[in-house]
Backbone as numpy.savetxt, mean C-alpha at the origin, in Angstrom:
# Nx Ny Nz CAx CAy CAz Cx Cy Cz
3.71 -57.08 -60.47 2.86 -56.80 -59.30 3.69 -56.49 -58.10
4.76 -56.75 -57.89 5.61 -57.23 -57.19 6.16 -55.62 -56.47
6.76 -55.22 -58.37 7.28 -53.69 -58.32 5.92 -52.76 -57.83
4.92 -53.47 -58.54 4.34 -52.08 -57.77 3.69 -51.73 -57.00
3.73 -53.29 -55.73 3.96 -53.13 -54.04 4.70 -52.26 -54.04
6.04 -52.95 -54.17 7.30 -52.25 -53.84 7.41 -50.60 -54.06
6.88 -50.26 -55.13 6.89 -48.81 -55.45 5.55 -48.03 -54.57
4.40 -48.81 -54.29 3.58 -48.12 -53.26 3.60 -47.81 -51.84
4.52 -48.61 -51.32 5.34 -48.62 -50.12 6.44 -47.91 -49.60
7.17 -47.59 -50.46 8.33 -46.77 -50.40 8.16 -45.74 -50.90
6.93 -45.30 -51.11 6.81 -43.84 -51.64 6.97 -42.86 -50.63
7.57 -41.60 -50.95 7.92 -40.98 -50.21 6.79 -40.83 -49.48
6.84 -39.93 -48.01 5.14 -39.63 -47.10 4.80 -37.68 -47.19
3.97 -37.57 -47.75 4.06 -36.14 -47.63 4.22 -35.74 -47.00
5.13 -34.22 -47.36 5.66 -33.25 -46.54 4.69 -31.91 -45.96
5.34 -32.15 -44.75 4.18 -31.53 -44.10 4.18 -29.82 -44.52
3.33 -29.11 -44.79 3.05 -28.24 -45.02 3.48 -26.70 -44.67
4.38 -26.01 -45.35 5.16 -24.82 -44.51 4.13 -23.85 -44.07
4.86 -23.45 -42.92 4.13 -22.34 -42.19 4.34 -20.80 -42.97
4.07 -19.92 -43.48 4.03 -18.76 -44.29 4.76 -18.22 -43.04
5.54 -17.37 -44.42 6.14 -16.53 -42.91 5.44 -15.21 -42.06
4.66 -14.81 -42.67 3.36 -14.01 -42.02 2.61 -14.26 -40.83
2.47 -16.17 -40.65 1.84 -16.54 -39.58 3.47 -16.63 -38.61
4.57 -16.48 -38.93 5.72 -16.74 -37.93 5.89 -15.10 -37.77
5.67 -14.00 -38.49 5.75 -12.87 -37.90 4.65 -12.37 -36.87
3.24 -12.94 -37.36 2.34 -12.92 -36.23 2.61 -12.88 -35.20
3.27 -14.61 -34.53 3.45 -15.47 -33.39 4.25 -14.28 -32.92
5.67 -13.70 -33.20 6.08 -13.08 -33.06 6.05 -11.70 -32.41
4.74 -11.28 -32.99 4.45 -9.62 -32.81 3.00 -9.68 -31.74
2.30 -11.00 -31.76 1.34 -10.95 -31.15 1.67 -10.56 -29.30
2.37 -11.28 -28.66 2.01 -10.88 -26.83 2.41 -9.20 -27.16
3.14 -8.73 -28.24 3.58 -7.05 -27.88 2.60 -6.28 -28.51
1.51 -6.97 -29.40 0.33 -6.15 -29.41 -0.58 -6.33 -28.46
-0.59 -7.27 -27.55 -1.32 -7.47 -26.38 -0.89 -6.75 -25.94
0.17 -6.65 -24.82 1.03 -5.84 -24.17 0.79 -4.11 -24.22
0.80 -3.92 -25.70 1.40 -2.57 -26.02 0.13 -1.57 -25.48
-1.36 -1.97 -25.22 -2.05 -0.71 -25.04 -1.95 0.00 -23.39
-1.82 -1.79 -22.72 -1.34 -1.39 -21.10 -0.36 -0.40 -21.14
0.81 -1.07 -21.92 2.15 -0.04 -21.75 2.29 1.11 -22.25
1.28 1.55 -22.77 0.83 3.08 -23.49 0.23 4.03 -22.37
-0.50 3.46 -22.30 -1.82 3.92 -20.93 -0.77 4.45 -19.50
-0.52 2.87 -19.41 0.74 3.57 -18.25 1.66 4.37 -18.41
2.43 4.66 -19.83 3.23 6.01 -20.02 2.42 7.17 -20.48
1.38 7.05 -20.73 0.82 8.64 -21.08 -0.05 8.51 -19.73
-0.80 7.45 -18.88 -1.58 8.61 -17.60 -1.08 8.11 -16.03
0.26 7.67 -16.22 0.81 7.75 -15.20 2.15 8.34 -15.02
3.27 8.34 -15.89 4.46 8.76 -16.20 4.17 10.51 -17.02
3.41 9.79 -17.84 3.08 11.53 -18.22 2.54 12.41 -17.57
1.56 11.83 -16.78 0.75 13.07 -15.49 2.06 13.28 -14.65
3.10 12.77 -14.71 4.64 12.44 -13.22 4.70 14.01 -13.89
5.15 13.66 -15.31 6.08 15.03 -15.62 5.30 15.93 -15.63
3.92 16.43 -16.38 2.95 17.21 -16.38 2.95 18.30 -14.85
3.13 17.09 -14.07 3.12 17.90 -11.84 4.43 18.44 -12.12
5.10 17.88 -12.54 6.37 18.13 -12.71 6.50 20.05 -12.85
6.15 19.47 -14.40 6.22 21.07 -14.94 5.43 22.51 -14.41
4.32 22.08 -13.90 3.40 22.52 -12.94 3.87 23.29 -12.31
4.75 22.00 -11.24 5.42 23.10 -10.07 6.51 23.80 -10.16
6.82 24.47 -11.07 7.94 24.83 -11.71 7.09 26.33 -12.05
5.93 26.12 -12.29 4.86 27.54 -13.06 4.19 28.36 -11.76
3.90 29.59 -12.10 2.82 30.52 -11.31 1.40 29.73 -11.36
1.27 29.19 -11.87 -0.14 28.59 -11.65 -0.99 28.56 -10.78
-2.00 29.09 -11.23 -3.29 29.22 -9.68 -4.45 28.69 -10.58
-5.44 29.17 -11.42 -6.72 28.45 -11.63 -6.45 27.67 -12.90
-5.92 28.05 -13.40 -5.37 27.45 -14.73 -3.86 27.34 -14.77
-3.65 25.97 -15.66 -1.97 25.80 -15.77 -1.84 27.38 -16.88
-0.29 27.86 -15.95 0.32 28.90 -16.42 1.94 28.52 -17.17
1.78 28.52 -18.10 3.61 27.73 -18.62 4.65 28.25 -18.30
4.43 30.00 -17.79 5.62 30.40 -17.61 6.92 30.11 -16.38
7.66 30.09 -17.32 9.15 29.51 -16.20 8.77 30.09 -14.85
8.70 29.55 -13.75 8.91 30.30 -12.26 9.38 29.75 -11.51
10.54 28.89 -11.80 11.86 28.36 -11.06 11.46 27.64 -9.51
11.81 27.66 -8.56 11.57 26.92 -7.72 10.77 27.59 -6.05
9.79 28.75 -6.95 8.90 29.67 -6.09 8.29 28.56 -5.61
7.61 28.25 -6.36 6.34 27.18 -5.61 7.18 26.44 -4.17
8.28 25.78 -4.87 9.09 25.47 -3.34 8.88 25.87 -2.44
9.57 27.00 -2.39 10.07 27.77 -1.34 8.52 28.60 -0.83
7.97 28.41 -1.26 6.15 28.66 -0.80 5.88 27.60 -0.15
6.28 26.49 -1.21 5.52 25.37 -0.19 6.59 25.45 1.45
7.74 25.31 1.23 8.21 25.12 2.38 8.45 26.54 3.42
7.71 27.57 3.14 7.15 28.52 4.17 6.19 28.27 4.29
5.41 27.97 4.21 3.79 26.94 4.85 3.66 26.38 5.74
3.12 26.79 7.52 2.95 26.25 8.26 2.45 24.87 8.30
1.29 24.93 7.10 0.41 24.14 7.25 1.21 22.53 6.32
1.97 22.99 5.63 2.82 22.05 5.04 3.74 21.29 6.38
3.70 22.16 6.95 4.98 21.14 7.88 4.47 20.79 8.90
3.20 20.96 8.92 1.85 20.32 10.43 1.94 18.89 9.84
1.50 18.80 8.29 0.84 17.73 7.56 1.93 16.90 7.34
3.48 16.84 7.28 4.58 16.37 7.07 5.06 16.03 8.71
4.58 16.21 9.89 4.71 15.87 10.73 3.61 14.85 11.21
2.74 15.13 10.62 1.01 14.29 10.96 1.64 12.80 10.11
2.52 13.33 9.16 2.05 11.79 8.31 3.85 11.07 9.23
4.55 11.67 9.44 5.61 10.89 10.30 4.99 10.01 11.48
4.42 11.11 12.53 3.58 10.19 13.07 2.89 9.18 13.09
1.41 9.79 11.80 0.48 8.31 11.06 1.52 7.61 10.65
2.32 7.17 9.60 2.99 6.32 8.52 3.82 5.81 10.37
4.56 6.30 11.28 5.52 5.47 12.16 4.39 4.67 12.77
3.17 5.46 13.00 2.08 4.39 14.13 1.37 3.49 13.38
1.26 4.01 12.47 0.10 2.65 10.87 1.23 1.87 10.50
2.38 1.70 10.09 2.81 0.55 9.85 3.57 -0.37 10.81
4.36 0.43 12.29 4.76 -0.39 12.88 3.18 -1.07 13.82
1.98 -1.02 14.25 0.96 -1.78 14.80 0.52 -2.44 13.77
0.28 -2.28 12.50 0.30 -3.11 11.47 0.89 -4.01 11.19
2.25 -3.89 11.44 2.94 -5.15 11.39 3.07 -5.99 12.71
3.16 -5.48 13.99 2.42 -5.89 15.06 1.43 -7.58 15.07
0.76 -6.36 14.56 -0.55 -6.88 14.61 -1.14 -8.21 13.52
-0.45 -7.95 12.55 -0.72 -9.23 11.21 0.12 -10.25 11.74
1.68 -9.57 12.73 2.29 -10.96 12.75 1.40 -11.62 13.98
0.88 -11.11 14.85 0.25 -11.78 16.20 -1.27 -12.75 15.70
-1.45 -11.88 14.71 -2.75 -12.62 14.16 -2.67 -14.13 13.42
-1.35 -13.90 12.99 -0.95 -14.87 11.66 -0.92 -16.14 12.75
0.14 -15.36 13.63 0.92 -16.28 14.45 0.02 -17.41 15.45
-0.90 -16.69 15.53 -2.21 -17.69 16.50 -3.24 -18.58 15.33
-3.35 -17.80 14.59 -4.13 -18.84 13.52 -2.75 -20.20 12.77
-2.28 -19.87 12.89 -1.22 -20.63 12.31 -1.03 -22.22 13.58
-1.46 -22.08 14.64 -1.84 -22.96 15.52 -3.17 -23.87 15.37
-3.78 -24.28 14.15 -4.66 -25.04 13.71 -5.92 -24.89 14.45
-5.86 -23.61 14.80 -7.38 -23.71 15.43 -8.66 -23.42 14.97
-9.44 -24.14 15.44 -10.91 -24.53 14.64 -11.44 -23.24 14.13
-12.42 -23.52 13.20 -12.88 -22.62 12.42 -12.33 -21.11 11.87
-10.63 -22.03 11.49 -9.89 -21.07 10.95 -10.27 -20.32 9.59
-10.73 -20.75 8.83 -11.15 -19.80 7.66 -12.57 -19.01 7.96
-12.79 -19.50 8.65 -14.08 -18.23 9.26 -13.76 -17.05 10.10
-12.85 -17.77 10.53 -11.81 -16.31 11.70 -11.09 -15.29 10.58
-10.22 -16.28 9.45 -9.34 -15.44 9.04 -10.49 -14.44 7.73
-11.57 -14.71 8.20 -12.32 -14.00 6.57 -12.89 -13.16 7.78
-12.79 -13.06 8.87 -13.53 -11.80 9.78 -12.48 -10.54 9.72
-11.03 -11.29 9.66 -9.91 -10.64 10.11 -9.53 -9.67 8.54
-10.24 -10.34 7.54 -9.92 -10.04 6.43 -10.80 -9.07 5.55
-12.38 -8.80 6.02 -13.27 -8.06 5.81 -12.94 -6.95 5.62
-12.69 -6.12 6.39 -12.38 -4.92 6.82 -11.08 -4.56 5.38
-10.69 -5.08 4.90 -9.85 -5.08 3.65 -10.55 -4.56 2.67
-11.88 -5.63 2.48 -12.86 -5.17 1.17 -13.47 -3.83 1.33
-13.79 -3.31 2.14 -14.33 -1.87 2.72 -13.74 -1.13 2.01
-14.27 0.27 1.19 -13.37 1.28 0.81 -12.94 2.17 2.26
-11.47 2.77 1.89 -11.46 4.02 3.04 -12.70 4.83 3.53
-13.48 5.56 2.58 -14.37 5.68 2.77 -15.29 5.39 3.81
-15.39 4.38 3.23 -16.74 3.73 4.74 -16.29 3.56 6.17
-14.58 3.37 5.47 -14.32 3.01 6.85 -13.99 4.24 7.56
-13.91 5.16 7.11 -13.54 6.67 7.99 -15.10 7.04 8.43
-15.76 6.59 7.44 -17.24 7.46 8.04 -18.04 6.41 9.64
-17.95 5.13 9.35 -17.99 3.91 10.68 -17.32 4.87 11.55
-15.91 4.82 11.62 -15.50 5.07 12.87 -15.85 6.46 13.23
-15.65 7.28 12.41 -16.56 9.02 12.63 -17.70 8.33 13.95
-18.63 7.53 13.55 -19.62 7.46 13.94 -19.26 7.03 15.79
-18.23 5.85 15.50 -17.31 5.08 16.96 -17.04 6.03 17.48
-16.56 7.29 17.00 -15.71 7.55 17.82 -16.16 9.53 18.51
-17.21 9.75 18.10 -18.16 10.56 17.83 -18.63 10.60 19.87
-17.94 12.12 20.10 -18.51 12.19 22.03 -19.38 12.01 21.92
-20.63 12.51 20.95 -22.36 12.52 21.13 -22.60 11.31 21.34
-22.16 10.47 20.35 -23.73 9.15 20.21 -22.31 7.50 19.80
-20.61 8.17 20.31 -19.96 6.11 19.72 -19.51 6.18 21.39
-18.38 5.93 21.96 -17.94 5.41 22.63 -18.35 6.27 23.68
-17.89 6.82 23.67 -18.11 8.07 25.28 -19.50 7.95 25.62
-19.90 8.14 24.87 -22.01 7.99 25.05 -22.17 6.61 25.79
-21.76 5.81 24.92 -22.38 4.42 25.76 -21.18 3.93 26.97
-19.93 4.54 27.16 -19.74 4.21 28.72 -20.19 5.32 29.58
-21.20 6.30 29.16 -21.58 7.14 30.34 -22.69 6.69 30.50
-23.35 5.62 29.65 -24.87 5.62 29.80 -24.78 4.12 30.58
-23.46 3.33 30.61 -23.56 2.35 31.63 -22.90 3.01 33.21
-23.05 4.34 33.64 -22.54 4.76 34.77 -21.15 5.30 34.72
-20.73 5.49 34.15 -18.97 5.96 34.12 -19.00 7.27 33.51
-19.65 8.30 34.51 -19.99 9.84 33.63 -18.77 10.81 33.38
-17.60 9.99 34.74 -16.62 10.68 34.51 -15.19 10.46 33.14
-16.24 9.16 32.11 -15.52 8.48 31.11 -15.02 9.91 30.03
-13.87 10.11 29.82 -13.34 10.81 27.79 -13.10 10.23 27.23
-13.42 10.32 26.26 -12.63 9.42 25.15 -12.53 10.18 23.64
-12.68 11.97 23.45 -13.02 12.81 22.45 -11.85 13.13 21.68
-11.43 11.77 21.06 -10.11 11.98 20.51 -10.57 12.75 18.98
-11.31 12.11 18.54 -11.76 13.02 17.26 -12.18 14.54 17.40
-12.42 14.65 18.25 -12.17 16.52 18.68 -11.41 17.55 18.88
-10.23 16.51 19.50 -9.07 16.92 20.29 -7.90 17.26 19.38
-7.17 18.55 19.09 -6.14 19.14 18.33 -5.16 17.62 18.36
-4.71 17.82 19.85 -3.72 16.79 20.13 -3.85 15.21 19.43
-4.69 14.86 19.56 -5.21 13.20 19.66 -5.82 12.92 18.49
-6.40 13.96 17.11 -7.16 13.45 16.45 -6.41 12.90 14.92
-5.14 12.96 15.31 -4.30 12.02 13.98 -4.29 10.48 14.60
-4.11 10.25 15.71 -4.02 8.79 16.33 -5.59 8.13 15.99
-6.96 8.96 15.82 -7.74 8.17 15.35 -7.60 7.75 14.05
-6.89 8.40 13.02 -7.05 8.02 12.05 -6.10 6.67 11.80
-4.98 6.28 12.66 -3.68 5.45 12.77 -5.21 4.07 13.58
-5.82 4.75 14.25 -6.81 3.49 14.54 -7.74 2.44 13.31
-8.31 4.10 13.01 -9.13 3.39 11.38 -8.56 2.77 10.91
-6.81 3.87 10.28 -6.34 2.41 9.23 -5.53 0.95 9.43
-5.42 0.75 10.93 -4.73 -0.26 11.63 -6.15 -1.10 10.98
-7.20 -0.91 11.90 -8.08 -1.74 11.62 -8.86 -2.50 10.24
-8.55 -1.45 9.47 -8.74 -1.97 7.87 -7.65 -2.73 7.48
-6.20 -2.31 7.89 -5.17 -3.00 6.54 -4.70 -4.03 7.39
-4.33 -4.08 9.18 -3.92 -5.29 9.73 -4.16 -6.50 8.97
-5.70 -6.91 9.00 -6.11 -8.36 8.36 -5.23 -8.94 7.34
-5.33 -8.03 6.35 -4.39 -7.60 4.90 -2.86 -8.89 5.22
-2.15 -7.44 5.75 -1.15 -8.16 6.69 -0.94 -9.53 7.45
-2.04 -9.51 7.90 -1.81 -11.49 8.90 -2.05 -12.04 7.77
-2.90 -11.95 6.60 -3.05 -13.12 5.27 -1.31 -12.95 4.75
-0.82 -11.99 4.49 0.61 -11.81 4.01 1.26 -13.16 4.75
1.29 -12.71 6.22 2.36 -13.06 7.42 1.77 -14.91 7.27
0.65 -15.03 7.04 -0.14 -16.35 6.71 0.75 -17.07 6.22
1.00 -16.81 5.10 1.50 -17.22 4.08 2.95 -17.44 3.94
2.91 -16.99 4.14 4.85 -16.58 4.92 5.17 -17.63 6.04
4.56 -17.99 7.11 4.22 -19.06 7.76 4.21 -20.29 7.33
2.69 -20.91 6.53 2.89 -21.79 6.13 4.13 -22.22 4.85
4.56 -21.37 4.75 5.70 -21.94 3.51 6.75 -22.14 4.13
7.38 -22.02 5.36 8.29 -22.55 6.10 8.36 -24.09 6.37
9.47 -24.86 6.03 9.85 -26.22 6.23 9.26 -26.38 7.36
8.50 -27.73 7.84 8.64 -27.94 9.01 9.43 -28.78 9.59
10.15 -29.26 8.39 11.39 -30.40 9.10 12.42 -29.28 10.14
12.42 -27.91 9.99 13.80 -27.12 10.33 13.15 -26.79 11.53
11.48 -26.37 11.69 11.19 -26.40 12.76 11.35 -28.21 13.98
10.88 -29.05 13.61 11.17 -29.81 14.30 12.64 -30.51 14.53
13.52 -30.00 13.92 15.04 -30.25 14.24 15.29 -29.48 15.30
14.56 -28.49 15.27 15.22 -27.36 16.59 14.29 -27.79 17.76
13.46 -28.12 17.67 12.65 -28.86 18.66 13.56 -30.47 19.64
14.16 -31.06 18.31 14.80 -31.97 19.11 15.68 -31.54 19.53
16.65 -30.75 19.26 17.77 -30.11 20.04 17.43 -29.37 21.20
16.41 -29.47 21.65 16.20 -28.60 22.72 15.58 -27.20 22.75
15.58 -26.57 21.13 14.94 -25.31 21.48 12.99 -24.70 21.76
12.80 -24.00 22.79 11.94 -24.14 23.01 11.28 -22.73 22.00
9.61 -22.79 21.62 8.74 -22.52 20.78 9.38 -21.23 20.69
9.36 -19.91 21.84 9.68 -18.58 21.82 10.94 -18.41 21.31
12.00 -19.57 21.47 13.26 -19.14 21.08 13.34 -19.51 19.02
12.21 -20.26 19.00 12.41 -21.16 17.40 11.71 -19.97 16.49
10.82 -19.00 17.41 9.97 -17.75 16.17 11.05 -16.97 16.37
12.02 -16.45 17.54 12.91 -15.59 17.23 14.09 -16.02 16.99
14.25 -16.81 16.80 15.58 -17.32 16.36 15.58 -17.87 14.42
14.54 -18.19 14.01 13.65 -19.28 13.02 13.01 -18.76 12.16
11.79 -18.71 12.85 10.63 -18.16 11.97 10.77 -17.25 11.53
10.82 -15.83 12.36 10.53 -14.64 12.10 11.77 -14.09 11.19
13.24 -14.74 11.32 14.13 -13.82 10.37 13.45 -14.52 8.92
13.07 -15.84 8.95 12.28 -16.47 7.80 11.42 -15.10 7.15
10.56 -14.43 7.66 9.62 -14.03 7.22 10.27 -12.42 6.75
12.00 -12.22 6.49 12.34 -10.90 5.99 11.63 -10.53 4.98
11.23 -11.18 4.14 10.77 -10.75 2.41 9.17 -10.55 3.05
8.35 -11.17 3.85 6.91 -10.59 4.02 7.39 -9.60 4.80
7.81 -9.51 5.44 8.43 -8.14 6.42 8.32 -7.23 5.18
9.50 -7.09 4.30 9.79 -6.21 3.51 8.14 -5.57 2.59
7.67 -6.78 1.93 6.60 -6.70 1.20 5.39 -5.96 2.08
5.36 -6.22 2.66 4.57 -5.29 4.22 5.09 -4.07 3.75
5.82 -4.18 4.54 6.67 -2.37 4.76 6.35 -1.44 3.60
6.57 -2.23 2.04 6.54 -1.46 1.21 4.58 -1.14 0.72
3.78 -2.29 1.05 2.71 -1.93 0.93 2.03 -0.85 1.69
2.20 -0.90 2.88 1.93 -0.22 4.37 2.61 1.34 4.07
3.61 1.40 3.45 4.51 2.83 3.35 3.69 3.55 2.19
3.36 2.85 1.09 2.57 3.61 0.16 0.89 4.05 0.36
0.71 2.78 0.93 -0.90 3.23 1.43 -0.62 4.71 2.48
0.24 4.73 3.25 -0.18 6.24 4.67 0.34 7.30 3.93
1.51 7.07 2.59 1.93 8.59 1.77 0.44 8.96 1.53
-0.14 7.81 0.58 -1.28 8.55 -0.32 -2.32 8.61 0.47
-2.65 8.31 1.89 -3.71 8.56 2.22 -4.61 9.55 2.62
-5.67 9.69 1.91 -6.56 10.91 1.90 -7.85 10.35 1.93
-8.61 9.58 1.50 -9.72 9.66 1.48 -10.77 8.64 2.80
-9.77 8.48 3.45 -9.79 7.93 5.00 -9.98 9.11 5.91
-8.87 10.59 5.79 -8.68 11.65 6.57 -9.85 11.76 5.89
-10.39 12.40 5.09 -11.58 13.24 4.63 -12.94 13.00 5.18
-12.92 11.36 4.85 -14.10 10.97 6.08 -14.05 11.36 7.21
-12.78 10.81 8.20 -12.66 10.59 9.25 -12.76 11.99 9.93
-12.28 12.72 9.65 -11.53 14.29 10.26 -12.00 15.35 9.59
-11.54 15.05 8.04 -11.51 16.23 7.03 -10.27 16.99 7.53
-9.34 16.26 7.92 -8.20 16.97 8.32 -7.87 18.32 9.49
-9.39 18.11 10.24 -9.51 18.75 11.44 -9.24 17.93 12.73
-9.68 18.40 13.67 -9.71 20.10 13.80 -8.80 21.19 13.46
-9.50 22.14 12.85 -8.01 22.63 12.12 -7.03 21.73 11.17
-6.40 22.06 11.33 -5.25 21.58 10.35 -4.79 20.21 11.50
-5.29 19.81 12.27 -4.42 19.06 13.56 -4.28 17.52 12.68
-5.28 17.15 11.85 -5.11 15.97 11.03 -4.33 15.88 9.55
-4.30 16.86 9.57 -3.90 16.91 8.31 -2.61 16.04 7.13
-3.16 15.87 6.51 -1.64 15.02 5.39 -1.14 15.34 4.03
-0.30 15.58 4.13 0.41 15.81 2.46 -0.81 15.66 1.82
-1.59 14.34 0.95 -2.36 14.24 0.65 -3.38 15.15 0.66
-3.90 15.44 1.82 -5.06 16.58 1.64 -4.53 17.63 1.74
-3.66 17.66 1.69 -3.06 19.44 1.67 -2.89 19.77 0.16
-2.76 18.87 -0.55 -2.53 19.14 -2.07 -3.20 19.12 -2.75
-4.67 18.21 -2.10 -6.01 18.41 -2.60 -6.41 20.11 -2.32
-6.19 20.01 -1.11 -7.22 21.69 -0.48 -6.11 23.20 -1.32
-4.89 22.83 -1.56 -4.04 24.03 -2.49 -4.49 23.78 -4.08
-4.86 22.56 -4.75 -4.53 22.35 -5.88 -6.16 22.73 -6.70
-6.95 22.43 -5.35 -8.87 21.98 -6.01 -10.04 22.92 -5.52
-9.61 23.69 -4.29 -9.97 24.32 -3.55 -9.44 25.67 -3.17
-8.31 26.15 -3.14 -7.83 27.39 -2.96 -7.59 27.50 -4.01
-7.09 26.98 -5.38 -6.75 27.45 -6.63 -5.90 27.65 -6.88
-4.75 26.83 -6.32 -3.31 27.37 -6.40 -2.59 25.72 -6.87
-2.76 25.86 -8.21 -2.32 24.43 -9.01 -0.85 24.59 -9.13
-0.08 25.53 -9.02 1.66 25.37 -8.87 1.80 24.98 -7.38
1.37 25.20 -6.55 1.83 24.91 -4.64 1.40 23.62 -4.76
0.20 23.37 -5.57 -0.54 21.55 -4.97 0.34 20.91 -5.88
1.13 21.19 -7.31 1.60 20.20 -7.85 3.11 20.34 -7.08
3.23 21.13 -6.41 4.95 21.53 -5.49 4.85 19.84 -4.79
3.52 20.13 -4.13 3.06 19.31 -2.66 3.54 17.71 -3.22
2.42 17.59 -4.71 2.48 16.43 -4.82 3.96 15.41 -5.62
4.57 16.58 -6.18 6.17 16.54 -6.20 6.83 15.89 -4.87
6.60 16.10 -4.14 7.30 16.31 -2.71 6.79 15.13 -1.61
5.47 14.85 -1.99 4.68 13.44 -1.50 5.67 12.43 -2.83
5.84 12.70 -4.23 6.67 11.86 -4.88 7.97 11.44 -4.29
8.66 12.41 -3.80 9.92 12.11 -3.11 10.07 11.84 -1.69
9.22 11.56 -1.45 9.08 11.03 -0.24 8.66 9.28 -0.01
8.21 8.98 -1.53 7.83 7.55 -1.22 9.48 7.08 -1.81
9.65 7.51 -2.86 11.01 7.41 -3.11 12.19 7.03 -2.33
12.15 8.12 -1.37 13.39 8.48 -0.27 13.07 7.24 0.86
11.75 6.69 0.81 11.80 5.73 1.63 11.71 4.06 1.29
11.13 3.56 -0.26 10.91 2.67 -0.70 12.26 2.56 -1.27
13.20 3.10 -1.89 14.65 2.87 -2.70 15.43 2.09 -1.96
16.07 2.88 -0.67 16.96 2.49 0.18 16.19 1.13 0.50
15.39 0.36 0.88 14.75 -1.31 1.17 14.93 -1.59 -0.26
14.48 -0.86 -1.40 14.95 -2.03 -2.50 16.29 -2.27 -2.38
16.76 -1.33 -2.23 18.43 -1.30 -2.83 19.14 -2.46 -1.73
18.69 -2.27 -0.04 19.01 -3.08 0.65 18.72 -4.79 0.42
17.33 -5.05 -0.14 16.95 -6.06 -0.02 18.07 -6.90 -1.56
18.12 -6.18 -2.74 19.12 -6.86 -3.73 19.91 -6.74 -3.72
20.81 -6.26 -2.59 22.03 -6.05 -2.26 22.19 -7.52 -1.35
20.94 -8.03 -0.35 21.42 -8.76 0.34 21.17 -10.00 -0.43
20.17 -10.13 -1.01 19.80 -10.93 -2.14 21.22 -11.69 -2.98
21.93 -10.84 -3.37 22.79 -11.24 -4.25 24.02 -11.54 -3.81
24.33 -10.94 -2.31 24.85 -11.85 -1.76 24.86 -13.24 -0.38
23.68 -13.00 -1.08 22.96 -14.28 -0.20 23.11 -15.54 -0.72
């Protein structure tokens, strides 16, 4: 009886059960069959449409793609084009006035809510609205603001001020600065939630060390805070720089890229050559050329920022 305790006890404990190697090639292959249809999609209708413009502007093409070789005509078309170098001056302007008041403006916003004042998430979701809006609506609103008949000019002449202007949407001169208004006012908010954030993740032990040493509030954001906030700086810059390349469907509301050509942007210029005049080698030149332009300006900040990065 004894032994055959002894032998029921010391019996070995079953071994646990092998995994087939089918279910270990699974585990294996599964996140890259997840993965793989995104990463398809994005090389055939984003990388492949790249080269497709590519080849484009390289062709005679007007209503239909034409394959034949035509070297770097479209270029040199595009860049005899008045109207190309109105719209490449419109967007220096927009892109210098939309992102430097943009950034302005998110840090001033951030910077006062960041002072615990009451009914802060109700403020910052007013500041933040104007985000959810498509371009769209928001070009056609201010059309309406900014409109001599019946937005602004109308109602300070109708409180007595007949000698009031304000017909910037009319005006050759003035009617790209409305559109630098529209999109201040949509993407700022954007921005102060960035700059938000960027804020609260700062130590506050480093702020109140400089406090006991004597430094006072204005000298601790420019001395402190604000070099703190290089990477939302940067992340800004690069969001803010891509939104004013591609922007078009803000001008279209807002302007339609009038009067005349006075609004005009890369963007709608490559719409109105590519969809509208019929000239699909000049609009894919254009949109070549809007490519190297986000390029020529987003590279040099990467390249700067992991350059300082790494030796930081």
């Amino acid at each position: 009886m004894n032994a055959t305790v002894l032998s029921s006890t010391t019996a070995p404990a079953a071994r646990p059960a092998r995994r087939c190697r089918w279910c270990d090639t699974l585990d294996a292959w599964l996140p890259k069959l997840v993965v793989a249809p995104t990463f398809v999609c994005s090389l055939v209708f984003v990388y492949g449409y790249i080269l497709w413009t590519a080849v484009l502007s390289l062709t005679p093409s007007r209503l239909l793609p034409n394959y034949e070789f035509a070297g770097l005509a479209q270029y040199e078309a595009l860049f005899d084009n008045e109207r190309w170098w109105q719209a490449l001056s419109n967007l220096a302007v927009f892109g210098g006035g939309f992102i430097v008041i943009c950034l302005a403006v998110g840090l001033l916003l951030a910077v006062l809510l960041d002072q615990k004042i009451r009914a802060e998430g109700f403020i910052r979701s007013i500041y933040l609205y104007p985000m959810a809006l498509s371009f769209i609506v928001t070009g056609t609103a201010w059309k309406w603001i900014l409109n001599p008949e019946f937005g602004i000019e109308k109602l300070v002449h109708d409180w007595g001020f007949t000698n009031f202007t304000f017909d910037w949407l009319i005006d050759p001169e003035w009617s790209i600065y409305t559109v630098i208004v529209a999109a201040v006012w949509q993407s700022s908010g954007f921005v102060m939630a960035l700059f938000l954030a960027g804020l609260r993740g700062i130590d506050d032990s480093i702020i109140k060390a400089a406090q006991v040493d004597g430094a006072s509030m204005p000298t601790i954001y420019r001395r402190i805070i604000i070099p703190s906030l290089r990477p939302v700086f940067f992340s800004s810059f690069m969001i803010l720089a891509h939104i004013a390349v591609k922007s078009f469907d803000l001008v279209m509301a807002l302007t339609n890229g009038g009067p005349g050509f006075s609004s005009d942007l890369p963007a709608t210029f490559m719409y109105s050559f590519a969809f509208t005049r019929n000239q699909i080698g000049l609009g894919a030149a254009s949109a070549m050329m809007m490519l190297m332009i986000v390029v020529a300006v987003i590279v040099p900040f990467m390249y700067s920022e992991m350059r300082r990065s790494r030796h930081g």
